[in-house]
C-alpha positions in Angstrom: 108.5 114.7 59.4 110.1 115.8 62.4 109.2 113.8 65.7 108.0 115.3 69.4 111.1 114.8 70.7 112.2 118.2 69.0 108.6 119.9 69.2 107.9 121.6 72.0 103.9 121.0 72.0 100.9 118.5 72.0 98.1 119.8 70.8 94.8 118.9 72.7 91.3 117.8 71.5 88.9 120.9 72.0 85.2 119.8 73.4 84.0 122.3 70.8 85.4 125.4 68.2 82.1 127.2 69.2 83.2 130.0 71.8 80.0 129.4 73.7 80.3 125.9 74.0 83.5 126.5 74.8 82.4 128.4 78.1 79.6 126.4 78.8 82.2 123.6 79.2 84.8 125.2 81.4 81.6 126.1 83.6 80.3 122.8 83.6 83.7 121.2 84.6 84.6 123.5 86.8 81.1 122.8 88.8 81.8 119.1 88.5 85.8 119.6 89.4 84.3 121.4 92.6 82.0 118.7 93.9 84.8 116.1 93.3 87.2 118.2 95.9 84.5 119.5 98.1 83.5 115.7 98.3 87.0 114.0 98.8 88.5 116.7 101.1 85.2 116.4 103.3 86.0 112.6 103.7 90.0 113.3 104.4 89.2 115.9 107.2 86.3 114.1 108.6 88.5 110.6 109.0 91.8 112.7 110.0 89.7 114.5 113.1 87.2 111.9 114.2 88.9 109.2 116.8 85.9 106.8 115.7 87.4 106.6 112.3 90.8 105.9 113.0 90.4 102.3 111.9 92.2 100.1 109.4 88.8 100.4 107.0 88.8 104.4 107.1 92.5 104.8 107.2 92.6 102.6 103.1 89.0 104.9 102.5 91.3 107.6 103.5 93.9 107.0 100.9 91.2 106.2 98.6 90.0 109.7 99.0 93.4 111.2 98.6 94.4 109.0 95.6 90.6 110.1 93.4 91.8 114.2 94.5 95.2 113.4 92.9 93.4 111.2 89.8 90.6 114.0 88.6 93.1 117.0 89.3 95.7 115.9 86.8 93.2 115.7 83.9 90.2 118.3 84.6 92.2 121.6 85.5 93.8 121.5 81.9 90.5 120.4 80.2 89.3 123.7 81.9 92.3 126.0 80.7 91.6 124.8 77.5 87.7 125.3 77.2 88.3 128.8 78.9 91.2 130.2 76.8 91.0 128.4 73.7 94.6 127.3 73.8 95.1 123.4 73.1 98.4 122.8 73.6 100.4 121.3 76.2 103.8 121.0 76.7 106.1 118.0 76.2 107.1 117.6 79.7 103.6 118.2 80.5 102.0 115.7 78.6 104.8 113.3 80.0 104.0 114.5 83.6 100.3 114.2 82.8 100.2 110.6 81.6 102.9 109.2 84.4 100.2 111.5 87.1 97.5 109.9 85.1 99.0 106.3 85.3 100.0 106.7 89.0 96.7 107.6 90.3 94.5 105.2 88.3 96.6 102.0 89.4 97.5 103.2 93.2 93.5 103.7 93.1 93.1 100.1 91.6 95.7 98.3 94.2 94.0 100.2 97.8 90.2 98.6 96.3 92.0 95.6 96.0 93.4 96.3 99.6 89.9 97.2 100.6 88.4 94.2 99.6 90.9 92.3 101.7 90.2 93.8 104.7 86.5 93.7 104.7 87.0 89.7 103.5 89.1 89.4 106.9 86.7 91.3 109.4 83.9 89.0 107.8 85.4 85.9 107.8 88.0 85.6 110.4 86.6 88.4 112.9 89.1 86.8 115.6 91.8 87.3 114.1 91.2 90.8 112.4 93.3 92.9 114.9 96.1 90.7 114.4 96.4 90.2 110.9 95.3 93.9 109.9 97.1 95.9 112.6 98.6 99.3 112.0 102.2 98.6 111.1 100.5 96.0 108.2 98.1 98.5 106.5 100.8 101.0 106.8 103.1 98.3 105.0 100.0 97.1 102.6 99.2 100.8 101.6 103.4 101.6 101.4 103.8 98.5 98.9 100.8 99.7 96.3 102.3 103.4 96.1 105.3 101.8 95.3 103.7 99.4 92.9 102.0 102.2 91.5 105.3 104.5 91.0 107.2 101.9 89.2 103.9 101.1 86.9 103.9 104.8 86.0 107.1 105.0 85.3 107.2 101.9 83.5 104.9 102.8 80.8 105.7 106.7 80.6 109.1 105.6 79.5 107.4 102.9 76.9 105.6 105.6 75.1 107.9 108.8 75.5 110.4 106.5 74.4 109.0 106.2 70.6 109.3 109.0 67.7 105.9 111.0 67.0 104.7 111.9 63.6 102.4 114.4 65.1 101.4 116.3 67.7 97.6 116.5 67.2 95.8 114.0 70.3 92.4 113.2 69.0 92.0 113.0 73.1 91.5 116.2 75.5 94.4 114.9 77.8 97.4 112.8 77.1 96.1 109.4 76.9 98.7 106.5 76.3 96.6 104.4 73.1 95.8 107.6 71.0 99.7 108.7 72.3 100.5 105.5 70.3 97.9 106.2 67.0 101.2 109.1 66.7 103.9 106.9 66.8 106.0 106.5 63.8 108.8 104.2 64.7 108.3 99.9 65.5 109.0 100.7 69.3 105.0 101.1 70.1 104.8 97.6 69.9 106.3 97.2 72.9 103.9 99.5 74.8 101.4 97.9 73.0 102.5 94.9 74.6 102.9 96.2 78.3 99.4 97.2 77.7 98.1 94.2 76.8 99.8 92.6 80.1 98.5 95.3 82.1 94.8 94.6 81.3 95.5 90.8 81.6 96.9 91.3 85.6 93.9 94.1 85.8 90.9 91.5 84.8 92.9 89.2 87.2 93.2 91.3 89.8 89.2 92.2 89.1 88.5 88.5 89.0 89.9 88.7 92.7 88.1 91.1 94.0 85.0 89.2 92.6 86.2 85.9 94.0 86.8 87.9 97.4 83.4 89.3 97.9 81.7 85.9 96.9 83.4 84.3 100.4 82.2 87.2 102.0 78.9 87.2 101.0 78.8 83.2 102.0 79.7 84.1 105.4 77.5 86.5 105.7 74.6 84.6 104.9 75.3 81.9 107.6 75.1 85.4 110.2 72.0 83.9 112.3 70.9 87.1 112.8 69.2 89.6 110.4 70.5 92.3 112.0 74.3 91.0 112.1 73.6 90.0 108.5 72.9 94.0 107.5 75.7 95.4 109.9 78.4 93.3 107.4 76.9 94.1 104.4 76.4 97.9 105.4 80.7 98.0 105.3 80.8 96.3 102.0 78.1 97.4 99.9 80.0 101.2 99.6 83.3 99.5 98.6 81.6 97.0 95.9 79.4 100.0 94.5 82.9 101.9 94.2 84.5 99.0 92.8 81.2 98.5 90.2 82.0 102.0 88.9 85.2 101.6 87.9 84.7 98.2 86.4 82.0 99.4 84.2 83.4 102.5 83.4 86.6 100.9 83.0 85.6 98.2 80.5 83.2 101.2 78.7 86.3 102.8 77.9 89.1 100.3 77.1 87.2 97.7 75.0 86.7 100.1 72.3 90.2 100.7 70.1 91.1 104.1 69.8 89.9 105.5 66.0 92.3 107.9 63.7 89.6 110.6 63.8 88.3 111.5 67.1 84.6 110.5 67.9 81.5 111.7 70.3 81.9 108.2 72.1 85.6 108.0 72.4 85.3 111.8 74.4 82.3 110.6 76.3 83.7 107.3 77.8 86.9 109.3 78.7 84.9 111.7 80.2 82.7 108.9 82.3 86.2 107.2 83.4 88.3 110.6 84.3 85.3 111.9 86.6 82.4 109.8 87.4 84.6 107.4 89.9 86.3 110.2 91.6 83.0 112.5 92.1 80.9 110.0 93.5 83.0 107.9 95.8 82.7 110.3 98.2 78.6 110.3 97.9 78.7 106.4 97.7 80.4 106.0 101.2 78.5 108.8 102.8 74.9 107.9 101.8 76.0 104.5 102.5 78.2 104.5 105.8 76.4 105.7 109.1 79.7 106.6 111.0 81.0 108.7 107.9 77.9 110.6 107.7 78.1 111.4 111.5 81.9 112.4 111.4 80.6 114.2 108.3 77.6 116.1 110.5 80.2 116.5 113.5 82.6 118.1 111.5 80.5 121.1 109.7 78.7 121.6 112.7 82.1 122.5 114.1 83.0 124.7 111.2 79.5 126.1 111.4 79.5 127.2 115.3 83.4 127.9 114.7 82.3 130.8 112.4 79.5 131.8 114.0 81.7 132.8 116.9 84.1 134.2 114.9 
């Protein structure tokens, strides 16, 4: 059979042949899509124009907002085109731009929550020291290092897999996911991306095991806080970070323990689903509902859209 490399198309996995479904879908996606900008721009503008904010914690929850707009608008735009005009397919070079996009966003989100918990283990821990250690020139450095990190990842395994010969071009996926990318594959080379996986997940659990380790120290210093109220001021500027860091590990884990079938499944789609949009749409809720100073830049800033237009 001939490969990819000299077929112009990938061909999708449709939510459903049903033309209503279909709609229903694009509408649903499109109201989810929609909450997921609204929410993520409202935390960019809000920390960009408040003075309060400009602090090494909001400027890594800034990137962090920037990085979950990038994530959810590489996958869900196309999921919509295809629910709303019935067309599956997707281009070579877009499927290739899709998965490095897609590979780029998910690890530079990965690395600034590792950043994250970094910081808030330093302004727990070693208060004193916190404006030397994490002054502007470092988190610039810190936040320079991960894109990079991130870049080469991308690149790293978008080569691996656009490197082998396809036997298809049918993804049992509805974007261009690297495993079921692989389930194509008709030449020995997978192995190696199979491998690179397999690393990547190993440095991942570590890096998750961190993370874990980190907030144990700070939860131990907090607890020797004399003060009750001292004692819920730290924890108020963690508890966002670990709730965001809880939804990707579980929806993480939900979808990457299970090995991608031959024949697409209800749960394969769903725990895509849960991992593509779920972490980016409520990150900006999480820190919101759970950060005073956010919720007041938040206030400041649509009352001063509000009266802006009312004068207008």
């Amino acid at each position: 059979m001939s490969n990819l490399t000299s077929i112009s198309t990938f061909l999708l996995l449709a939510f459903s042949d049903v033309r209503e479904l279909q709609i229903l879908s694009f509408f649903l996606f499109l109201a989810l899509y929609l909450m997921a900008v609204t929410g993520n721009l409202l935390i960019i503008v809000s920390i960009i124009v408040d003075n309060h904010l400009h602090t090494p914690m909001y400027f890594f929850l800034l990137n962090l907002a920037m990085i979950d707009l990038g994530f959810i608008s590489v996958i869900v735009p196309k999921i919509m085109v295809v629910s709303l005009m019935d067309d599956r397919s997707i281009s070579y070079s877009g499927c290739v731009a899709q998965v490095f996009f897609y590979l780029f966003f998910a690890s530079s989100d990965f690395v600034i929550l590792i950043i994250m918990a970094h910081d808030r283990h330093i302004a727990i821990c070693n208060p004193l020291e916190y404006d030397r250690i994490m002054h502007k020139g470092t988190c610039l450095e810190m936040v320079a290092i991960g894109w990079l990190v991130s870049v080469l990842y991308a690149l790293l395994h978008t080569c691996g897999t656009f490197a082998n010969t396809f036997c298809s071009n049918s993804i049992n996926q509805f974007f261009c996911e690297i495993p079921h990318l692989l389930k194509l594959s008709c030449s020995e080379i997978y192995l190696t991306e199979v491998g690179l996986l397999a690393l990547s997940c190993g440095v991942g659990l570590g890096c998750f095991v961190f993370i874990i380790i980190t907030y144990l120290k700070i939860f131990a210093a907090v607890l020797r806080i004399p003060s009750v109220l001292g004692q819920k001021k730290a924890l108020s500027t963690c508890i966002p970070h670990l709730t965001v860091v809880s939804v990707y590990l579980l929806t993480g884990v939900f979808v990457h323990v299970m090995p991608p079938s031959d024949a697409s499944s209800a749960l394969d789609v769903a725990s895509a689903v849960m991992y593509v949009i779920i972490p980016p749409t409520l990150n900006p809720f999480i820190y919101s509902m759970r950060n005073n100073e956010i919720r007041a830049a938040l206030c400041k800033f649509l009352k001063l859209v509000f009266s802006s237009t009312v004068v207008f």
